[in-house]
Backbone as CSV, one residue per row, in Angstrom:
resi,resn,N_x,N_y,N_z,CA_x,CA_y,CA_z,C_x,C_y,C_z
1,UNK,44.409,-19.919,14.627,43.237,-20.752,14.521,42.493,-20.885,15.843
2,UNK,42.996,-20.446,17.010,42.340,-20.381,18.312,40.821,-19.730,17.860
3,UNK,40.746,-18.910,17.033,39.198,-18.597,16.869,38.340,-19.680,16.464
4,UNK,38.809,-20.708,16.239,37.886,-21.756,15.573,37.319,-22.536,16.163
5,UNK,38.153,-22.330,17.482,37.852,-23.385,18.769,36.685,-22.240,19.268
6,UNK,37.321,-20.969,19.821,36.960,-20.091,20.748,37.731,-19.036,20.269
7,UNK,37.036,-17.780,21.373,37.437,-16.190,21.002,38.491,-15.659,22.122
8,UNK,38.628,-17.128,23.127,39.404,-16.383,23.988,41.148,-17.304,24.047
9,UNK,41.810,-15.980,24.040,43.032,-16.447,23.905,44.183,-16.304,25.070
10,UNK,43.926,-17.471,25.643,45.212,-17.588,26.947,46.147,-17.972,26.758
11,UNK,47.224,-17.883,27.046,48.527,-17.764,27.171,48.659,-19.727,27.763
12,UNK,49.572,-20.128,26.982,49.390,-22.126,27.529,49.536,-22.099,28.909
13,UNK,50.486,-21.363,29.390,50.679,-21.239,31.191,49.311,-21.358,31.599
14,UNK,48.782,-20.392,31.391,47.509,-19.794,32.147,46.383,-21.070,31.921
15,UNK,46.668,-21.500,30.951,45.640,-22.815,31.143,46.278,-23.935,31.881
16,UNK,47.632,-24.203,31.600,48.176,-25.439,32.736,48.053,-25.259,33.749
17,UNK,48.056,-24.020,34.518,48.086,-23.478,35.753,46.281,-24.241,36.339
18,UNK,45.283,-23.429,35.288,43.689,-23.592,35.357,43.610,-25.167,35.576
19,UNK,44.349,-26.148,34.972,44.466,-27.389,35.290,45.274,-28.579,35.349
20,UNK,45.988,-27.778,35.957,47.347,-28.299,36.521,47.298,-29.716,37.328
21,UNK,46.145,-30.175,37.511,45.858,-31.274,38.412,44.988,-32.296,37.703
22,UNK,45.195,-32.368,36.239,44.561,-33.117,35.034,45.691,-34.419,34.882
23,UNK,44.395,-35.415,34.998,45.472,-36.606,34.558,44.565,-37.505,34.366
24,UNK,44.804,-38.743,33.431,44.346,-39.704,32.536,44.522,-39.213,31.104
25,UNK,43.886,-40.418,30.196,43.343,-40.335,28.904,42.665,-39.829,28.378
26,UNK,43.094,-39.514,27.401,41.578,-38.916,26.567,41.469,-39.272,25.255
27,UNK,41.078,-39.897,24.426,40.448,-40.297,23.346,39.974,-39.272,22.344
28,UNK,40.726,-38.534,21.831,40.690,-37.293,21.112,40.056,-37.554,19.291
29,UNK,38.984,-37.181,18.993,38.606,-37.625,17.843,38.014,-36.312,16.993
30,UNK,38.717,-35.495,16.590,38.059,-34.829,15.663,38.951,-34.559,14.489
31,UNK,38.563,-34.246,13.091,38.073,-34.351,11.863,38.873,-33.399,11.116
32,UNK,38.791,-32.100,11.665,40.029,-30.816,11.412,41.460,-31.101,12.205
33,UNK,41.965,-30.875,11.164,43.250,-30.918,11.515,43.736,-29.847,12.640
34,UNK,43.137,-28.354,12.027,44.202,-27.703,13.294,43.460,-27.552,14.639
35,UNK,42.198,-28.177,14.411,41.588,-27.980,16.032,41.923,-28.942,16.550
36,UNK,42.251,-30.207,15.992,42.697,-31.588,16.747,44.135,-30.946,17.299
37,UNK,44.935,-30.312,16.344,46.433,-30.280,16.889,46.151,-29.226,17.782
38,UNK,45.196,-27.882,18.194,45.497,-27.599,19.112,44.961,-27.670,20.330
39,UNK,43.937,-28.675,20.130,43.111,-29.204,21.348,44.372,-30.255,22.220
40,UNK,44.770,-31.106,20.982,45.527,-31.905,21.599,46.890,-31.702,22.362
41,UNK,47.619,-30.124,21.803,48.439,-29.953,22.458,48.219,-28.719,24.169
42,UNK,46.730,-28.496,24.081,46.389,-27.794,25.096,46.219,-28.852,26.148
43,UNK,45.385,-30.207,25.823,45.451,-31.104,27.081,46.382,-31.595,27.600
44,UNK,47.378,-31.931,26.533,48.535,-32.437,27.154,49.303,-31.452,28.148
45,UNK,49.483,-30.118,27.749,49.966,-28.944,28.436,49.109,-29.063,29.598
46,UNK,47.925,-29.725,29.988,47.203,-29.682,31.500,47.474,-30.825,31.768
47,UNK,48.082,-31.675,31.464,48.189,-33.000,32.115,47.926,-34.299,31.663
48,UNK,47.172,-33.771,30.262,46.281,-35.343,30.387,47.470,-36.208,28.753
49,UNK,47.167,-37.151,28.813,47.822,-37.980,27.970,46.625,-38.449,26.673
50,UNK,46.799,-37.715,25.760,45.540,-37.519,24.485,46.105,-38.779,23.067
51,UNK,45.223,-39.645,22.816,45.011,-40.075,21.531,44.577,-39.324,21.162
52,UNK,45.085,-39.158,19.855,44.597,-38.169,18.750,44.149,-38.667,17.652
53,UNK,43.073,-39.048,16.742,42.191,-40.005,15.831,41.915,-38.413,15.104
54,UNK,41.695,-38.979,13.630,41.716,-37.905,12.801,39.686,-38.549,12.174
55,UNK,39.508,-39.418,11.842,38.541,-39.541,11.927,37.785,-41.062,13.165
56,UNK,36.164,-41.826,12.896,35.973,-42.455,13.668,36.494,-43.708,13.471
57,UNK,36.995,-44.187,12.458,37.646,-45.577,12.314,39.173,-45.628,13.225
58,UNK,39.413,-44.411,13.124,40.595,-44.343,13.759,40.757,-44.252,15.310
59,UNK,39.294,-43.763,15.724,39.106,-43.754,17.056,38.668,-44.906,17.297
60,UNK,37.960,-45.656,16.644,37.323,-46.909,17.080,38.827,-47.788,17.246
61,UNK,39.334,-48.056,16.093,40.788,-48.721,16.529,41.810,-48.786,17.634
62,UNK,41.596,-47.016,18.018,42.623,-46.366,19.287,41.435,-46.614,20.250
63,UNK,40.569,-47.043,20.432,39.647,-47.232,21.874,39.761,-48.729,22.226
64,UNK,39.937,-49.484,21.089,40.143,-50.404,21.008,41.292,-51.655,21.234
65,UNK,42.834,-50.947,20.646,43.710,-51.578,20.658,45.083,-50.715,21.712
66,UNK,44.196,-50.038,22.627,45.030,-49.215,23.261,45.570,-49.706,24.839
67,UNK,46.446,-50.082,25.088,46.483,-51.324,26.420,46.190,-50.822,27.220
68,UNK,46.646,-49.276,27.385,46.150,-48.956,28.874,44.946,-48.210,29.027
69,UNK,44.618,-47.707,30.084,42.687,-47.491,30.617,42.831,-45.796,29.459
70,UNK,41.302,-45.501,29.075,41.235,-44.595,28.579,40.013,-44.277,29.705
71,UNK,40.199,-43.052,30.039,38.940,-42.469,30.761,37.880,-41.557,30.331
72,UNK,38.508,-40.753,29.141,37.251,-39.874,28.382,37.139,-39.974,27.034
73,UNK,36.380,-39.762,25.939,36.274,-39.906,24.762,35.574,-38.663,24.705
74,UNK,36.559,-37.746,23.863,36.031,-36.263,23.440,35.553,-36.256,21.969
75,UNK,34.634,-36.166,21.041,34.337,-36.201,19.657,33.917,-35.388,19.770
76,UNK,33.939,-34.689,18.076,33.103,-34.289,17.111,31.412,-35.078,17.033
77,UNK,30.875,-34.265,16.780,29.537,-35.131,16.551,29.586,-35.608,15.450
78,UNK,29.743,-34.408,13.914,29.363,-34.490,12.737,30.796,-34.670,11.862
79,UNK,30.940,-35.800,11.237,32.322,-36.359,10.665,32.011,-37.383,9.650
80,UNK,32.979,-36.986,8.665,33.143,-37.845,7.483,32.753,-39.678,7.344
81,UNK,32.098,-40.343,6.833,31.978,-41.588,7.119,31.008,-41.957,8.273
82,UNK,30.985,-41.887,9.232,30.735,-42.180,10.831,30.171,-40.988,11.892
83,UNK,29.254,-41.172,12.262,29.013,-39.345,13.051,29.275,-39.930,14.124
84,UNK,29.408,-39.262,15.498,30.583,-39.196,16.502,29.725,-40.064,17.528
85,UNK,28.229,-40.186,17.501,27.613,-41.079,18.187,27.553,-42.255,17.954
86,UNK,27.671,-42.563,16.915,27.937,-44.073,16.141,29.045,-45.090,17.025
87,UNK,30.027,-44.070,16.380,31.458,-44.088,16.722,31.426,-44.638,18.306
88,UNK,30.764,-43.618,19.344,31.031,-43.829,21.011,30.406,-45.354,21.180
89,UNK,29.127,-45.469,20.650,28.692,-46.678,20.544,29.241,-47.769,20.635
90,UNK,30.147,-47.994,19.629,30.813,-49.068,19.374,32.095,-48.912,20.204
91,UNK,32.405,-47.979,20.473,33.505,-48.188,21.739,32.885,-48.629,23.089
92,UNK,32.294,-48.108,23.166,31.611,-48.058,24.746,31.133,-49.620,24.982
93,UNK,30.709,-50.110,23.476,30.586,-52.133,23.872,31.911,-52.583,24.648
94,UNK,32.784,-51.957,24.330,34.540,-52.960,24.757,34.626,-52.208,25.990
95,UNK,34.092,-50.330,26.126,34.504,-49.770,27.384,33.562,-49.236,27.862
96,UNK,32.692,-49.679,28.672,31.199,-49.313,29.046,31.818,-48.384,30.006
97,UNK,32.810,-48.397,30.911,32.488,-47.189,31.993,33.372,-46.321,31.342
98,UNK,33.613,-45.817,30.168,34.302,-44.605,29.717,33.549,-43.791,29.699
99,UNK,34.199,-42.245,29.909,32.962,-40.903,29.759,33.050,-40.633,28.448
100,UNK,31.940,-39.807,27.783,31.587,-39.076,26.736,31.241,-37.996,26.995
101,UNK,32.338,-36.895,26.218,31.958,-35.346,25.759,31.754,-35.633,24.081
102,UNK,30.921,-34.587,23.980,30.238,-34.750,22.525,30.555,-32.908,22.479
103,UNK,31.109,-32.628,21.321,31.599,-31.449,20.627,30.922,-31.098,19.209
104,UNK,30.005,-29.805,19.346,29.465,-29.505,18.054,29.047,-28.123,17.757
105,UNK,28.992,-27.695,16.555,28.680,-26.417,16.478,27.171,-26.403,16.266
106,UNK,26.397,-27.759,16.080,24.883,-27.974,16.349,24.480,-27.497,18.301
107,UNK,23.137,-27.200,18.475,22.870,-27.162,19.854,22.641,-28.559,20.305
108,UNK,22.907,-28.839,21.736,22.345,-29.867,22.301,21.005,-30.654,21.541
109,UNK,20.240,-29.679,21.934,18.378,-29.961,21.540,18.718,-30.654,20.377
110,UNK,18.803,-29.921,19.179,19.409,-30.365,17.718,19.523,-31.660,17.503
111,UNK,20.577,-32.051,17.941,21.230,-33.692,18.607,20.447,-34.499,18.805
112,UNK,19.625,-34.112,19.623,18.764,-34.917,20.685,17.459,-35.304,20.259
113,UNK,16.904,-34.627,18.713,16.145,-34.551,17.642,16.707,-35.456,16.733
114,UNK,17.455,-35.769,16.507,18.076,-36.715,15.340,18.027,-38.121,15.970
115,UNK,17.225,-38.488,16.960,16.881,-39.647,18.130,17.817,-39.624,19.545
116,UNK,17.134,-40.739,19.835,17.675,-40.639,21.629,19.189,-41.301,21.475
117,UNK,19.932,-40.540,22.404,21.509,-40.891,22.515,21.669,-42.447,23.287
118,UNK,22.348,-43.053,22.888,22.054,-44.602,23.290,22.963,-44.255,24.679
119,UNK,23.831,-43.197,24.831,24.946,-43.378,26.030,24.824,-41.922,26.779
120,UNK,25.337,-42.089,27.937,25.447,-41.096,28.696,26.556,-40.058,28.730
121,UNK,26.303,-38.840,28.450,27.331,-38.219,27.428,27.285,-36.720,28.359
122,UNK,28.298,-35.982,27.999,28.459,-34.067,28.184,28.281,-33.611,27.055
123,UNK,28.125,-32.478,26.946,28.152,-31.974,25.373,28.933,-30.430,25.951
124,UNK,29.490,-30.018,24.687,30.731,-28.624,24.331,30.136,-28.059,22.954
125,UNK,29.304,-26.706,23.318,28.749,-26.350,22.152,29.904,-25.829,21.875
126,UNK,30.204,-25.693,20.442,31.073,-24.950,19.063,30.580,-23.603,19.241
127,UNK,31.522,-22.766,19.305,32.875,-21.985,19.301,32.946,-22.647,20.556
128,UNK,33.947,-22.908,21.771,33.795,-22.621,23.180,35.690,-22.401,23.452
129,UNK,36.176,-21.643,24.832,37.083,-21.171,25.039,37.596,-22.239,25.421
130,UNK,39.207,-22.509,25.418,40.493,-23.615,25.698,40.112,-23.826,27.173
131,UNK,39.536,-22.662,27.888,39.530,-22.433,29.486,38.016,-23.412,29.380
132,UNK,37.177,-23.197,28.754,35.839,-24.067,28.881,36.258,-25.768,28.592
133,UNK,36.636,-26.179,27.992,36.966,-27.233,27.907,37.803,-27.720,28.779
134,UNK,39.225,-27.579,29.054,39.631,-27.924,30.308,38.599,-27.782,31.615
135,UNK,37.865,-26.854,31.811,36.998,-26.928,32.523,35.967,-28.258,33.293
136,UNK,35.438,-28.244,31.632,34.375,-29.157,31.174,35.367,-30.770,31.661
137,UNK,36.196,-31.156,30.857,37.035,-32.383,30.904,37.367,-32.658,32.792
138,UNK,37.643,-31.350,33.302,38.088,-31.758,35.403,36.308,-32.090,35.427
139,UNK,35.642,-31.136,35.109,34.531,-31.664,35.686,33.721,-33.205,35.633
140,UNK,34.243,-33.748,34.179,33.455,-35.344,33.845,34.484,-35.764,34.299
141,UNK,35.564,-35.557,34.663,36.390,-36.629,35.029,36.648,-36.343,36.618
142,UNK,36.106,-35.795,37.338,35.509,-35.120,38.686,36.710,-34.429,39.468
143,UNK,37.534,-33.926,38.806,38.497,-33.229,39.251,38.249,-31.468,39.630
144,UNK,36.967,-31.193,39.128,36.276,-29.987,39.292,36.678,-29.268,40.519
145,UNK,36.194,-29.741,41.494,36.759,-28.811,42.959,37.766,-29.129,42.748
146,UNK,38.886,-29.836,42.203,40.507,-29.265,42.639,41.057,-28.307,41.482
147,UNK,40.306,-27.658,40.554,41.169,-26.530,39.545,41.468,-25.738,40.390
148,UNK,42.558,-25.062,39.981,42.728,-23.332,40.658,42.059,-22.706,40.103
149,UNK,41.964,-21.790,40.819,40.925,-21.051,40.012,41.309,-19.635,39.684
């Protein structure tokens, strides 16, 4: 199922290695099952410590009733019940300085047409590689200059 994420297929080393210096939370919210399980077991393999929410009620709950600090909130945009901006919304009242990556197989622009984003967000266009996302995640969480590279 790695194609569903992305076309490129690394070896888990080769990505722990790429971000081996990943640490905090992450607020993991998407909708498919096997991209959640293997998103979620690629971050953890870099470091980071992932809630995993299958849809947004479930993320709203885990942003919510989770004791310790969460630092990123990764979604889906487009999801059953709740679309993924809704969702950040109402977290972001209880955790205003949390980051937002927004994940979609829509373009940015697209998004940004359906009205103005109430929060300050990254976006991960759909397909993208395990290596782009770890990427993406050091960079909002400013760990960027320390990946290996």
């Amino acid at each position: 199922m790695r194609e569903e994420i992305g076309t490129e297929t690394e070896p888990p080393e080769a990505l722990k290695m790429s971000a081996r210096l990943a640490e905090g939370t992450i607020l993991l919210v998407e909708d498919e099952d096997t991209i959640r399980g293997l998103m979620g077991e690629v971050l953890e393999q870099a470091g980071y410590k992932v809630l995993s929410c299958a849809c947004p009620q479930e993320g709203i709950a885990a942003g919510l009733e989770y004791a310790g600090r969460i630092d990123l909130l990764l979604t889906d945009v487009v999801m059953p019940g709740m679309n993924g901006r809704e969702m950040a919304n109402r977290i972001l009242e209880h955790l205003p300085e949390l980051r937002v990556v927004f994940m979609s197989g829509y373009t940015k622009h697209t998004l940004l047409q359906q009205g103005p984003m109430e929060v300050n967000f990254e976006y991960l266009q759909k397909p993208f590689t395990l290596k782009t996302l770890t990427k993406k995640l050091a960079q909002v969480l400013g760990k960027a200059e320390e990946l290996v590279q």
